[in-house]
N, CA, C, O and CB atoms as a CASP TS submission, in Angstrom:
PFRMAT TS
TARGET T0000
AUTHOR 0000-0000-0000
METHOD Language model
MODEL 1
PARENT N/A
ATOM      1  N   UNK     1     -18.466 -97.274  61.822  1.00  0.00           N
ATOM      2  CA  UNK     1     -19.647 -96.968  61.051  1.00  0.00           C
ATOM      3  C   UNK     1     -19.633 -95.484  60.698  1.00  0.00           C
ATOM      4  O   UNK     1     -18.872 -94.742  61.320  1.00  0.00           O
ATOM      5  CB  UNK     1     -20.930 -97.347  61.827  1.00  0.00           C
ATOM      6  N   UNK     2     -20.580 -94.911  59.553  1.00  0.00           N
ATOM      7  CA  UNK     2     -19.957 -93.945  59.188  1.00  0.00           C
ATOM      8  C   UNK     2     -21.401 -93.609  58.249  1.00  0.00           C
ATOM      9  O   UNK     2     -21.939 -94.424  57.499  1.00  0.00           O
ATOM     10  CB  UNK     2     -18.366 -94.226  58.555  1.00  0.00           C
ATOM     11  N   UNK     3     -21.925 -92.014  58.536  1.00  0.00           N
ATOM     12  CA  UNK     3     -23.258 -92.078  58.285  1.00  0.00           C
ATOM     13  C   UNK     3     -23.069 -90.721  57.710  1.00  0.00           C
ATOM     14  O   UNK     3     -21.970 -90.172  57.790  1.00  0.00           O
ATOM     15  CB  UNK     3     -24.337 -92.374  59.500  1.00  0.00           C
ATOM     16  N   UNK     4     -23.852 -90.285  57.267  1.00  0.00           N
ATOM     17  CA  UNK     4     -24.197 -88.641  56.917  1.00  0.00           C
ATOM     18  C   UNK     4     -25.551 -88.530  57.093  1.00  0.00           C
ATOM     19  O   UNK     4     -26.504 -89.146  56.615  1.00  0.00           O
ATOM     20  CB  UNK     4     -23.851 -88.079  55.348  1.00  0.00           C
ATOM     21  N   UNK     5     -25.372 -86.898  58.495  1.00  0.00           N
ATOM     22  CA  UNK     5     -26.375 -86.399  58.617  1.00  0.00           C
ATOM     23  C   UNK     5     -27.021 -85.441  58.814  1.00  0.00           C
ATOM     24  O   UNK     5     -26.220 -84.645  59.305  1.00  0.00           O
ATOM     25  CB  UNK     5     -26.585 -86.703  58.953  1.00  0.00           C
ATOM     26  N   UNK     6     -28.068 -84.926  58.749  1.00  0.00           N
ATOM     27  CA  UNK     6     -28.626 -83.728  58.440  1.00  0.00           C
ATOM     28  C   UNK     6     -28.665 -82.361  59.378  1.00  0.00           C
ATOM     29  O   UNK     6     -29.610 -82.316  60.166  1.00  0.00           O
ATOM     30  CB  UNK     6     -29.824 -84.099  58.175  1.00  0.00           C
ATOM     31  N   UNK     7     -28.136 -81.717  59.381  1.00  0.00           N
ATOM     32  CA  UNK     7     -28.825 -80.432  61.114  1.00  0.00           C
ATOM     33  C   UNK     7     -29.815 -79.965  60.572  1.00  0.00           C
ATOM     34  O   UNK     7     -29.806 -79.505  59.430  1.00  0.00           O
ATOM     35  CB  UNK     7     -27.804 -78.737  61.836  1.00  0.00           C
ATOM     36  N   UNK     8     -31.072 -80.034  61.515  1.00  0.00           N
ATOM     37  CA  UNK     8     -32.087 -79.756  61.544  1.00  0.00           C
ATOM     38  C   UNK     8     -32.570 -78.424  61.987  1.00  0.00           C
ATOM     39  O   UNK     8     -31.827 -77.449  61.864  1.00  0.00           O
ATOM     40  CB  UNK     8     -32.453 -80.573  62.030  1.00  0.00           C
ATOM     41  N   UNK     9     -33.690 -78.316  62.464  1.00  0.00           N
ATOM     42  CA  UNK     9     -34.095 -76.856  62.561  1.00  0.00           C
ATOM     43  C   UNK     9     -33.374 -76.960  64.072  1.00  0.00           C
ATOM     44  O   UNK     9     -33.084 -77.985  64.689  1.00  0.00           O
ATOM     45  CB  UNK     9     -36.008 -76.368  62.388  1.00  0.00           C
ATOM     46  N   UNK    10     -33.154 -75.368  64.517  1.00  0.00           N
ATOM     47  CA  UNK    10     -32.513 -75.456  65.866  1.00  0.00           C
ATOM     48  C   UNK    10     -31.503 -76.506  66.348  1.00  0.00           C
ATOM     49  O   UNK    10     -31.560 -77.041  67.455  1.00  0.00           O
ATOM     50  CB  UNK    10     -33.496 -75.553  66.713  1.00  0.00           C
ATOM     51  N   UNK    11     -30.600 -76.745  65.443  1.00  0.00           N
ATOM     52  CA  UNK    11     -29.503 -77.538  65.624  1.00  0.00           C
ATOM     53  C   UNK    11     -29.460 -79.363  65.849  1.00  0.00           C
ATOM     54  O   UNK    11     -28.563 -80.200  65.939  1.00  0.00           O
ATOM     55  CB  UNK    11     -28.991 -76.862  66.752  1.00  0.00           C
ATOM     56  N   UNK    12     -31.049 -79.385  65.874  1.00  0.00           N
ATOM     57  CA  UNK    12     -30.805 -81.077  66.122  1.00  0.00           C
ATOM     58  C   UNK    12     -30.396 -81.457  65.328  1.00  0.00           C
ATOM     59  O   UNK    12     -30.242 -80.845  64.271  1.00  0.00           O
ATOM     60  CB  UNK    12     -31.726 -82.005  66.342  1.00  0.00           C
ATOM     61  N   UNK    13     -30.069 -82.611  65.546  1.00  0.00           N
ATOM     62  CA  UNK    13     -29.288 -84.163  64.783  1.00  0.00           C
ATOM     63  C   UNK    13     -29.961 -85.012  65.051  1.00  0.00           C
ATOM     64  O   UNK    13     -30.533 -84.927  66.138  1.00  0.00           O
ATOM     65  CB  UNK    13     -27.861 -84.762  65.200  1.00  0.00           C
ATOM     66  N   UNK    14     -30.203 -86.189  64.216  1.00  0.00           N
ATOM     67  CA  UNK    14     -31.544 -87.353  64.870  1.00  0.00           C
ATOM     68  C   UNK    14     -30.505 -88.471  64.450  1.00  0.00           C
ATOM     69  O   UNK    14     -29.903 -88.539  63.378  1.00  0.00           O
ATOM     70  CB  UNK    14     -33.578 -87.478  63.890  1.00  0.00           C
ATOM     71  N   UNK    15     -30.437 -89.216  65.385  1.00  0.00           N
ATOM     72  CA  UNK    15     -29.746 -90.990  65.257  1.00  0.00           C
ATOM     73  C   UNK    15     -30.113 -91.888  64.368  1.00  0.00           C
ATOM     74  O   UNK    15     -31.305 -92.059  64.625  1.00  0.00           O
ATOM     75  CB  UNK    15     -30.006 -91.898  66.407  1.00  0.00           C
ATOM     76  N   UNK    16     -29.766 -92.744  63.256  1.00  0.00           N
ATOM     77  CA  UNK    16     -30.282 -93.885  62.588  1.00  0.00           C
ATOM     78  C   UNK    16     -30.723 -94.416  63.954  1.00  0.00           C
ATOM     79  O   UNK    16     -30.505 -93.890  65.045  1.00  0.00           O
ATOM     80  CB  UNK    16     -29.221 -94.828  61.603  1.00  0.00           C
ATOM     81  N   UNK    17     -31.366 -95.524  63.707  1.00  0.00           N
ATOM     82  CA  UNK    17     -31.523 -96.899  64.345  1.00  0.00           C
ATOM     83  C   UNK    17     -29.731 -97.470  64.594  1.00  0.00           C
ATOM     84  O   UNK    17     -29.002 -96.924  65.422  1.00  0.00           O
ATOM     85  CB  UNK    17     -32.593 -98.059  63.084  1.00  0.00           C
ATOM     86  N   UNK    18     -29.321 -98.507  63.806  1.00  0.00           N
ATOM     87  CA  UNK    18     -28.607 -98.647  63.388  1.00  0.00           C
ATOM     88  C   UNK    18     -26.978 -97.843  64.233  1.00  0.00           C
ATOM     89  O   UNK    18     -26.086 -98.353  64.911  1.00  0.00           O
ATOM     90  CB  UNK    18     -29.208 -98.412  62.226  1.00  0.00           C
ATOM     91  N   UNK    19     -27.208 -96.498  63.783  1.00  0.00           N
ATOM     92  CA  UNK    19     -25.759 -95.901  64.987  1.00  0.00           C
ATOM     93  C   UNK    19     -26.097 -96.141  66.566  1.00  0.00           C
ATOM     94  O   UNK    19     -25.164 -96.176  67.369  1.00  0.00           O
ATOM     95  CB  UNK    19     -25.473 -93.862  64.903  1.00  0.00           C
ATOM     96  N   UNK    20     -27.585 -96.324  67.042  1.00  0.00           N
ATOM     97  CA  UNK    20     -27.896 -96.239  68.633  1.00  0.00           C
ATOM     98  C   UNK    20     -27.802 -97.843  68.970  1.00  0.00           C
ATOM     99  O   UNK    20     -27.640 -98.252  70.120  1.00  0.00           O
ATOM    100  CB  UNK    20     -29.629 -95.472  69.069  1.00  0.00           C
ATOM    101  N   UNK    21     -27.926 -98.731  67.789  1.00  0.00           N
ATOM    102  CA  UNK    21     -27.759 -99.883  68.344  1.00  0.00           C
ATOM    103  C   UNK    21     -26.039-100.393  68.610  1.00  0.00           C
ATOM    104  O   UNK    21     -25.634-101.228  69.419  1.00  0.00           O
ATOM    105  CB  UNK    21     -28.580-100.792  67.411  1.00  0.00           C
ATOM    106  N   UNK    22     -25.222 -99.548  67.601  1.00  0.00           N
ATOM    107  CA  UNK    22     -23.793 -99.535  67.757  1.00  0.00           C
ATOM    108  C   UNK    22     -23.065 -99.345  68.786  1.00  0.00           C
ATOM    109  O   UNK    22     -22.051 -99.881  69.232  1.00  0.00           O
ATOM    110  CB  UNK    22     -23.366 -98.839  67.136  1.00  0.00           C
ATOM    111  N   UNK    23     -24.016 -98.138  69.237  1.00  0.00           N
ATOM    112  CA  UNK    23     -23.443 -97.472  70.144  1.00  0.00           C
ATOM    113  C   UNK    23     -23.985 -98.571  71.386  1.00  0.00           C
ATOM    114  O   UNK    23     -23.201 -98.623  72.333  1.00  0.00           O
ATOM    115  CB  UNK    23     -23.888 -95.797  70.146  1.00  0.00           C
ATOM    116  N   UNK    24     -25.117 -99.382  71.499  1.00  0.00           N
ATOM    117  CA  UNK    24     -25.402 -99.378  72.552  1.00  0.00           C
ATOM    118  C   UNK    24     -26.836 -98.771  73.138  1.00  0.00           C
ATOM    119  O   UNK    24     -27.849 -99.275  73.625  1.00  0.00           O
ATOM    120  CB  UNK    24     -24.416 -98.922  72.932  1.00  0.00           C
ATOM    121  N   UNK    25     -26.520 -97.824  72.924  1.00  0.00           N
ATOM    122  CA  UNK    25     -28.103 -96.765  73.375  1.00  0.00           C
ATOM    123  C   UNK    25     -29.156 -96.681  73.186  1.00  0.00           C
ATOM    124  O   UNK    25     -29.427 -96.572  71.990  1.00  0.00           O
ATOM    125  CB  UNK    25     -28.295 -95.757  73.162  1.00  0.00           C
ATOM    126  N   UNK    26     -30.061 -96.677  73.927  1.00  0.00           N
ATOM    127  CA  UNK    26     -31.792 -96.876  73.664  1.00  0.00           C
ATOM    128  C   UNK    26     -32.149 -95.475  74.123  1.00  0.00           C
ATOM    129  O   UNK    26     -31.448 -94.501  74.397  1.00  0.00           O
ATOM    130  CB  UNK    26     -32.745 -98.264  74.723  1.00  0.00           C
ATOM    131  N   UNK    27     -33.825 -95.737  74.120  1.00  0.00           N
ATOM    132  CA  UNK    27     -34.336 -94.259  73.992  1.00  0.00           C
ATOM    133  C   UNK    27     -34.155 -93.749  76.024  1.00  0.00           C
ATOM    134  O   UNK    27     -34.368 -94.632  76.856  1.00  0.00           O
ATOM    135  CB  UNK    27     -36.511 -94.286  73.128  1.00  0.00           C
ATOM    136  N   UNK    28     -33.854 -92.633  76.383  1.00  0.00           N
ATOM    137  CA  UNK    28     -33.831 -92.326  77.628  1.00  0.00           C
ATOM    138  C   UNK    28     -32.046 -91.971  78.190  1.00  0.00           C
ATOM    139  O   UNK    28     -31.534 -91.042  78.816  1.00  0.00           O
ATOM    140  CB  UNK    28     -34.626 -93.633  78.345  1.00  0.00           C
ATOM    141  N   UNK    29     -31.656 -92.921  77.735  1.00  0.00           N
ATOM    142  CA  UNK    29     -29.978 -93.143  77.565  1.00  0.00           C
ATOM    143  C   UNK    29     -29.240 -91.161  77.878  1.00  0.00           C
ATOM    144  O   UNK    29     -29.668 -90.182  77.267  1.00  0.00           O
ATOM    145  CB  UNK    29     -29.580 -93.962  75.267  1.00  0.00           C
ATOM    146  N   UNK    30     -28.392 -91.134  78.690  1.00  0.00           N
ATOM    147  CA  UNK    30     -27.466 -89.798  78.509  1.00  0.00           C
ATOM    148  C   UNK    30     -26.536 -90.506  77.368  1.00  0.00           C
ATOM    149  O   UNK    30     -26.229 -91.666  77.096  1.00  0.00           O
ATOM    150  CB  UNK    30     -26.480 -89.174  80.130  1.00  0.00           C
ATOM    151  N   UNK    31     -26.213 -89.072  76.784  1.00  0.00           N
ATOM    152  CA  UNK    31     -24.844 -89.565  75.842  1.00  0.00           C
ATOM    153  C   UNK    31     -23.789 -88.164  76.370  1.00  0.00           C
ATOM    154  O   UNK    31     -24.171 -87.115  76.889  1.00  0.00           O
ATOM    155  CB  UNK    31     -25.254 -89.602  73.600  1.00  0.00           C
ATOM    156  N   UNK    32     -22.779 -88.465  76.127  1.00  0.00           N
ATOM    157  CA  UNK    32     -21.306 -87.372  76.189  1.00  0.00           C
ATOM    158  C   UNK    32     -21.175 -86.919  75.696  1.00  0.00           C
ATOM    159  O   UNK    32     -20.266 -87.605  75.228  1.00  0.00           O
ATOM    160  CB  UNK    32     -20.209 -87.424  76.186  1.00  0.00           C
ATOM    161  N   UNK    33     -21.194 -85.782  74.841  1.00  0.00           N
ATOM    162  CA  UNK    33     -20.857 -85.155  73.295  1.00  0.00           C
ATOM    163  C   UNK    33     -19.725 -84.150  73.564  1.00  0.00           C
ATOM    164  O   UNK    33     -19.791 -83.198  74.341  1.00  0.00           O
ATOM    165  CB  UNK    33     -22.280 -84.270  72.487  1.00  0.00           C
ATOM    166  N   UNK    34     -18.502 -84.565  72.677  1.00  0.00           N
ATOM    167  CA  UNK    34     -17.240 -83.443  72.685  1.00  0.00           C
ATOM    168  C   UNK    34     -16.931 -83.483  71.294  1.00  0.00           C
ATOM    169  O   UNK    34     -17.235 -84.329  70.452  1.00  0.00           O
ATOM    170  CB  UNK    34     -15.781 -83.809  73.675  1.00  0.00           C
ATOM    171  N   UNK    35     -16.305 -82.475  71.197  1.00  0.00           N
ATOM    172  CA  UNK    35     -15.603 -82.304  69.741  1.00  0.00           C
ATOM    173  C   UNK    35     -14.275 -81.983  70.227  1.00  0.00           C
ATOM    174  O   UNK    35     -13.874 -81.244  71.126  1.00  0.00           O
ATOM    175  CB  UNK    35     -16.244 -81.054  68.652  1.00  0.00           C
ATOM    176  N   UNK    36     -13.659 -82.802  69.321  1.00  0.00           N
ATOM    177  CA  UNK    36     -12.027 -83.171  69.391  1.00  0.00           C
ATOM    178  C   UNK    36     -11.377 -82.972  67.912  1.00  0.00           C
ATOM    179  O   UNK    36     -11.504 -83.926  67.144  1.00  0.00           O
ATOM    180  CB  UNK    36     -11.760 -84.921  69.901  1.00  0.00           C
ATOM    181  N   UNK    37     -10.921 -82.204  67.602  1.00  0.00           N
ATOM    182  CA  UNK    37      -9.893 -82.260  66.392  1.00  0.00           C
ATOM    183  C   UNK    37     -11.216 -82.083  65.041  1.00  0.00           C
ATOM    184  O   UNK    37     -11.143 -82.629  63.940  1.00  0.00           O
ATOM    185  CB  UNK    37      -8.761 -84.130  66.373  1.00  0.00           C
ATOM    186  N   UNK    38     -12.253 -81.266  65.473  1.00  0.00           N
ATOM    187  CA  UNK    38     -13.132 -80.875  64.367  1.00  0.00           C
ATOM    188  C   UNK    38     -13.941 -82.072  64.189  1.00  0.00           C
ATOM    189  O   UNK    38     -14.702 -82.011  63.224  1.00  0.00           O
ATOM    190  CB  UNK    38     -12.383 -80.436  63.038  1.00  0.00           C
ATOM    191  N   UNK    39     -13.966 -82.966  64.759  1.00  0.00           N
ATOM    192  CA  UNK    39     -15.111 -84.369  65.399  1.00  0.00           C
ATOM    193  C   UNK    39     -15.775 -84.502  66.172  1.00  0.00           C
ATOM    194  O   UNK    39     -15.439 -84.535  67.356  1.00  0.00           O
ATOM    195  CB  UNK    39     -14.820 -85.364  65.798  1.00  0.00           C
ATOM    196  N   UNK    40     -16.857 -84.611  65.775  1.00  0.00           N
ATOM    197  CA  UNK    40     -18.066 -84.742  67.105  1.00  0.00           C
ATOM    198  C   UNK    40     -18.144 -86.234  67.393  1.00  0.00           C
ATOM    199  O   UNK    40     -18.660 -87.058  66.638  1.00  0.00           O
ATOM    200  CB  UNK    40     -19.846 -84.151  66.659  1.00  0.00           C
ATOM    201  N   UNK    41     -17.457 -86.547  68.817  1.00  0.00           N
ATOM    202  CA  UNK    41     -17.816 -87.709  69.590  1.00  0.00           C
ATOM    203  C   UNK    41     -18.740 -87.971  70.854  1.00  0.00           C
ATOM    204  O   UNK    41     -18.579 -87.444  71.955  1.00  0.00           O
ATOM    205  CB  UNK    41     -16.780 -88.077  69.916  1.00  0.00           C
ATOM    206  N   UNK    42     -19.463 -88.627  70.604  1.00  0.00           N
ATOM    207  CA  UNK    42     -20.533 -89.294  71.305  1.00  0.00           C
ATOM    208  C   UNK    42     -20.193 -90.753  71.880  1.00  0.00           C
ATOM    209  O   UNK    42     -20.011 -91.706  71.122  1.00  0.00           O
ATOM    210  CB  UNK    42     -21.696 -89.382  70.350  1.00  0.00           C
ATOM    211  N   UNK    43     -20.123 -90.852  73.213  1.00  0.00           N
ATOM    212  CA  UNK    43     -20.245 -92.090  74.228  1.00  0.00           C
ATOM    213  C   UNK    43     -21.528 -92.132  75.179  1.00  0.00           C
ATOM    214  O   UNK    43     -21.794 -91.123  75.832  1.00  0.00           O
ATOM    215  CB  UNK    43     -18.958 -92.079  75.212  1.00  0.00           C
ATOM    216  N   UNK    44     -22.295 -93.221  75.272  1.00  0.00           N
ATOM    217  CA  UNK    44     -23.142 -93.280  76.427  1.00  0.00           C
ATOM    218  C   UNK    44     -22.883 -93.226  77.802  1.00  0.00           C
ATOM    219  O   UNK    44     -22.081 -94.105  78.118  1.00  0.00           O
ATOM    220  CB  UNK    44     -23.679 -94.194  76.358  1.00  0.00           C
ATOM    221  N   UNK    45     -23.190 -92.654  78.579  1.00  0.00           N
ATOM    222  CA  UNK    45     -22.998 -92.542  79.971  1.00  0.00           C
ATOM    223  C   UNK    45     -23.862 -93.600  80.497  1.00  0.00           C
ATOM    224  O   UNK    45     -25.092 -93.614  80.544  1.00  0.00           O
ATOM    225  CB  UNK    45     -23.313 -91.148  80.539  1.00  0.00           C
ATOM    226  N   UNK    46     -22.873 -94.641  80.957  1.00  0.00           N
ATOM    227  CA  UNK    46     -23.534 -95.842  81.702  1.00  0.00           C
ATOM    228  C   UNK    46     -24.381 -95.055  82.953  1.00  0.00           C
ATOM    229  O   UNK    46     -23.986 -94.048  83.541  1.00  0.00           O
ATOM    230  CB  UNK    46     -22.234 -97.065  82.345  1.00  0.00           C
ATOM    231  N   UNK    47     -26.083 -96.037  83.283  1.00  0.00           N
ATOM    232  CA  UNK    47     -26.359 -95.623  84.352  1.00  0.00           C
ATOM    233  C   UNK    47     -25.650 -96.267  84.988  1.00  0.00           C
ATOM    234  O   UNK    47     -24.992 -97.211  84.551  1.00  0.00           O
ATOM    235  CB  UNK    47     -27.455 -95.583  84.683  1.00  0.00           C
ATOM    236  N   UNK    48     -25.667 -95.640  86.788  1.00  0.00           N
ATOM    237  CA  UNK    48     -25.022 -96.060  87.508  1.00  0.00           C
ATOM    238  C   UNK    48     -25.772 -97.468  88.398  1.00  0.00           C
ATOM    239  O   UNK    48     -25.055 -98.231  89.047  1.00  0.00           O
ATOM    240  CB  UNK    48     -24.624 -94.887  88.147  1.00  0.00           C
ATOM    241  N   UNK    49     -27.249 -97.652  88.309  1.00  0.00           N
ATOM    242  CA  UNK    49     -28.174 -98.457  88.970  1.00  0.00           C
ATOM    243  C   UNK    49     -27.910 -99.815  88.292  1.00  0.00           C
ATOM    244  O   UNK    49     -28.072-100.909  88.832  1.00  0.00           O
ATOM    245  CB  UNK    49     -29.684 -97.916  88.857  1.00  0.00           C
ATOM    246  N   UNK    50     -27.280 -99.495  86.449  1.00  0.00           N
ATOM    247  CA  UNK    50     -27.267-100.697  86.138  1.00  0.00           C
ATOM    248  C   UNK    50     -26.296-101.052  86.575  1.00  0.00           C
ATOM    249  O   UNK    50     -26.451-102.114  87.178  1.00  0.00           O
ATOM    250  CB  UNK    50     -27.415-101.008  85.048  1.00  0.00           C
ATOM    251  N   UNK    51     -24.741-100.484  86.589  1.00  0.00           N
ATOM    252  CA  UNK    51     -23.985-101.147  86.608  1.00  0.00           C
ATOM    253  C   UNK    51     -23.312-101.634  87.920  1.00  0.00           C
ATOM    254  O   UNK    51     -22.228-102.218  87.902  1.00  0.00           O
ATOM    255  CB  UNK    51     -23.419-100.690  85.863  1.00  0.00           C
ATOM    256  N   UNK    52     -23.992-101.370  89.047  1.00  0.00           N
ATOM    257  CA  UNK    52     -24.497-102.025  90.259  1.00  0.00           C
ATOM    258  C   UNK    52     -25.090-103.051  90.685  1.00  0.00           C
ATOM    259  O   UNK    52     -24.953-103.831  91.627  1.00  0.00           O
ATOM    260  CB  UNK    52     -25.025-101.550  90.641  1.00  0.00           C
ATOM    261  N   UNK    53     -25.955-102.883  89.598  1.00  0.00           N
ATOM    262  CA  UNK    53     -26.648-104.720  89.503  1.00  0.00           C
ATOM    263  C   UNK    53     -25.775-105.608  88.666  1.00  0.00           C
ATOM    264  O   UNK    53     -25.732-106.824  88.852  1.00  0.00           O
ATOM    265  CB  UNK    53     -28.360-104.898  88.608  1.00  0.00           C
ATOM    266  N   UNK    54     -25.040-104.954  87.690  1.00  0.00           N
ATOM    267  CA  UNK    54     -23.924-106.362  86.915  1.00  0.00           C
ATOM    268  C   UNK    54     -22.757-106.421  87.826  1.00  0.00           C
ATOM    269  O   UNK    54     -22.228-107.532  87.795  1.00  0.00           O
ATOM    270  CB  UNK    54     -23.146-106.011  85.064  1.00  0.00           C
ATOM    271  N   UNK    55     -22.175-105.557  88.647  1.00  0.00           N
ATOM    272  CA  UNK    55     -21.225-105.783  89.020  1.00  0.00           C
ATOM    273  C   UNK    55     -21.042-106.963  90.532  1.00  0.00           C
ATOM    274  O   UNK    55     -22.091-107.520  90.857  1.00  0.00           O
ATOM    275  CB  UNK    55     -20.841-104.476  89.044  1.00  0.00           C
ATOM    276  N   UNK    56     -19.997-107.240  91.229  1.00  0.00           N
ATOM    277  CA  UNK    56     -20.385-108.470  92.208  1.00  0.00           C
ATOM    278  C   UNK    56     -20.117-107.363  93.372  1.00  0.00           C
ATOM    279  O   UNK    56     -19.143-106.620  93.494  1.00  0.00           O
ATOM    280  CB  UNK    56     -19.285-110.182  92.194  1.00  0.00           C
ATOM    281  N   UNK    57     -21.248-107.475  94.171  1.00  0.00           N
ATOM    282  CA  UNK    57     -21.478-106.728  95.318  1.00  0.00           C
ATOM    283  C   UNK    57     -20.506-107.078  96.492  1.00  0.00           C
ATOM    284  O   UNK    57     -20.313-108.228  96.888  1.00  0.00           O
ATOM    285  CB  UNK    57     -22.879-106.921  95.711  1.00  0.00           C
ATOM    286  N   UNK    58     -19.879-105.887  97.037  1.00  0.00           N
ATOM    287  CA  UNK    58     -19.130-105.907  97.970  1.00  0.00           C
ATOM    288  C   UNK    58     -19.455-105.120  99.128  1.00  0.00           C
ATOM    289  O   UNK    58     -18.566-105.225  99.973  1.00  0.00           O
ATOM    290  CB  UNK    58     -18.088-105.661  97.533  1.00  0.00           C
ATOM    291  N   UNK    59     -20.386-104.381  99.475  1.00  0.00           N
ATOM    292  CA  UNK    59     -20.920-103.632 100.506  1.00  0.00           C
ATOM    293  C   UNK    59     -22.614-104.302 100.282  1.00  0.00           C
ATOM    294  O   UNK    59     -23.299-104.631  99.314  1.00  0.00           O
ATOM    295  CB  UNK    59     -20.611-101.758 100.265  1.00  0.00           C
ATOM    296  N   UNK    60     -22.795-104.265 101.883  1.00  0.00           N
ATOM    297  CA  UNK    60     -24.726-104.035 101.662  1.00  0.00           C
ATOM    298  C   UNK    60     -24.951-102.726 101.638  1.00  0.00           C
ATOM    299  O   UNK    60     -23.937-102.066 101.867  1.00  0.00           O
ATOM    300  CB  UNK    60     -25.868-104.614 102.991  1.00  0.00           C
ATOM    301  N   UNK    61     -25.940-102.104 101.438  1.00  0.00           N
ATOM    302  CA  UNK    61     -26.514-100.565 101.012  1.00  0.00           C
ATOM    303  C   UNK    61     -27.746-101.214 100.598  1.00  0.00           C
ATOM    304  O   UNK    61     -27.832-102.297 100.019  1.00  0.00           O
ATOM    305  CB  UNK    61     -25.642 -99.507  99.672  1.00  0.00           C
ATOM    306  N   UNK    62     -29.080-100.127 101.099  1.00  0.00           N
ATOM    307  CA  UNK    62     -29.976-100.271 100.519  1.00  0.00           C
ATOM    308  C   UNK    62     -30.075 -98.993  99.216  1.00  0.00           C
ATOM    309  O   UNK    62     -29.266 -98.074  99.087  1.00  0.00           O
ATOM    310  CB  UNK    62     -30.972-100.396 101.570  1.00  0.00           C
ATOM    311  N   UNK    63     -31.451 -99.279  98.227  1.00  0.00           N
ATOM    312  CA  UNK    63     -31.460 -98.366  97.286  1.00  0.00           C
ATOM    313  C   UNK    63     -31.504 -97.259  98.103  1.00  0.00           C
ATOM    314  O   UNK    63     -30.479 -96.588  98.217  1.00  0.00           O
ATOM    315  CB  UNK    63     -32.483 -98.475  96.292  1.00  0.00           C
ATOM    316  N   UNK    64     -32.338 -96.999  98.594  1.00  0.00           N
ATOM    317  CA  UNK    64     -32.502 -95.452  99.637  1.00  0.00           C
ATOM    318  C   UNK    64     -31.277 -94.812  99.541  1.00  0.00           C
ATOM    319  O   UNK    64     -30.982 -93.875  98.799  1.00  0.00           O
ATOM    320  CB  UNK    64     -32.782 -95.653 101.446  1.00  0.00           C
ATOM    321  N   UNK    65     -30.390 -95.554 100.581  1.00  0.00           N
ATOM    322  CA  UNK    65     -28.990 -95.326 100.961  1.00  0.00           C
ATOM    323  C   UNK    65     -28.056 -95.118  99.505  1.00  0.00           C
ATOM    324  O   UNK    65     -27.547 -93.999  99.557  1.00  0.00           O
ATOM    325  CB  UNK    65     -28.458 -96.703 101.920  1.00  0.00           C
ATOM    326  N   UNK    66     -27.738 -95.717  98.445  1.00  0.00           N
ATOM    327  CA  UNK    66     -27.617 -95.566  97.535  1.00  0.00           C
ATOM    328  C   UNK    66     -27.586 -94.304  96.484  1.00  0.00           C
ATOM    329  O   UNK    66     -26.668 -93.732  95.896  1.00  0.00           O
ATOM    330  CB  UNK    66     -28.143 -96.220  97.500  1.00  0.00           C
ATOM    331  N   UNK    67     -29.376 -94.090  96.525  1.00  0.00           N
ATOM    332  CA  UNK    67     -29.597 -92.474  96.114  1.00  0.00           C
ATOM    333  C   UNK    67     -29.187 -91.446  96.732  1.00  0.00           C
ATOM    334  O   UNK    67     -28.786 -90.382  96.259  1.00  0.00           O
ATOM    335  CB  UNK    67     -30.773 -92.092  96.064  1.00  0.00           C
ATOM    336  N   UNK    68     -29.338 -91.920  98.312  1.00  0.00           N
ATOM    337  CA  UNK    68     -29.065 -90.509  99.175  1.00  0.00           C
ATOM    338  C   UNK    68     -27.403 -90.320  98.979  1.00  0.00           C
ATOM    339  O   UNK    68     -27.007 -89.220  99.365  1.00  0.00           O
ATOM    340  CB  UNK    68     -29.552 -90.677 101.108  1.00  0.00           C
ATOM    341  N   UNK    69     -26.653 -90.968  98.590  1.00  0.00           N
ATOM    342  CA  UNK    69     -25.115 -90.747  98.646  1.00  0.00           C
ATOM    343  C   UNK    69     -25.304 -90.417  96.591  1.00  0.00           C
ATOM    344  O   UNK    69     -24.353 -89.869  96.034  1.00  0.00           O
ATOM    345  CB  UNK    69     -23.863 -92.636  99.468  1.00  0.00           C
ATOM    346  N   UNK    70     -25.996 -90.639  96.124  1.00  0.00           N
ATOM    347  CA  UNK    70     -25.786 -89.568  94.757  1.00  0.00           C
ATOM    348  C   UNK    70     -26.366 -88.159  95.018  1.00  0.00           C
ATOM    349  O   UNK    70     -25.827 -87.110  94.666  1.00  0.00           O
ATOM    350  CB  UNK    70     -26.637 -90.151  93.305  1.00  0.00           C
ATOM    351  N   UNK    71     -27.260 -88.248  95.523  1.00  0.00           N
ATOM    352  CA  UNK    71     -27.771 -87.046  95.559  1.00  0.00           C
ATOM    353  C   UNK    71     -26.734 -85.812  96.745  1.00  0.00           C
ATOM    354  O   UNK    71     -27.099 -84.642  96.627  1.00  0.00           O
ATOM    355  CB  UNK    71     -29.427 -87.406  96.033  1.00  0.00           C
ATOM    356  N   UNK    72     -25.895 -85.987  97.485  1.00  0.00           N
ATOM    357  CA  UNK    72     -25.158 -85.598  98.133  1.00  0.00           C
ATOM    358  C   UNK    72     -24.157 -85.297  97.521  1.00  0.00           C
ATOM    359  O   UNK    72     -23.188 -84.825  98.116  1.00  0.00           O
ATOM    360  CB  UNK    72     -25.028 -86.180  98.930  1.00  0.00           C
TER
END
């Protein structure tokens, strides 16, 4: 997909609809931003809570326990 868009005051950039649903991303979402070869690329940074709940559990841990080993 392939859009043109505006820089705004103080450097923002604002998302179609449309590129955040491409991407994946809703409102709250981290994204990655690098520039590579004069390209600005953007990936979402999966949370990690979700992909704990899709994945098939192999340890017990409570949430507590969970946070306290991110936050460490």
């Amino acid at each position: 997909m392939k859009t043109i868009l505006k820089i705004c005051r103080k450097g923002a950039i604002y998302l179609s609809k449309k590129i955040l649903e491409s991407l994946g991303a809703q409102e709250g979402d981290h994204l990655s931003v690098k520039v590579e070869n004069g390209k600005l690329i953007l990936e979402v940074i999966p949370d990690p809570l979700l992909l704990a709940a899709r994945t098939k559990k192999w340890a017990w841990t409570t949430v507590e326990e969970f946070e306290k080993g991110i936050r460490a």
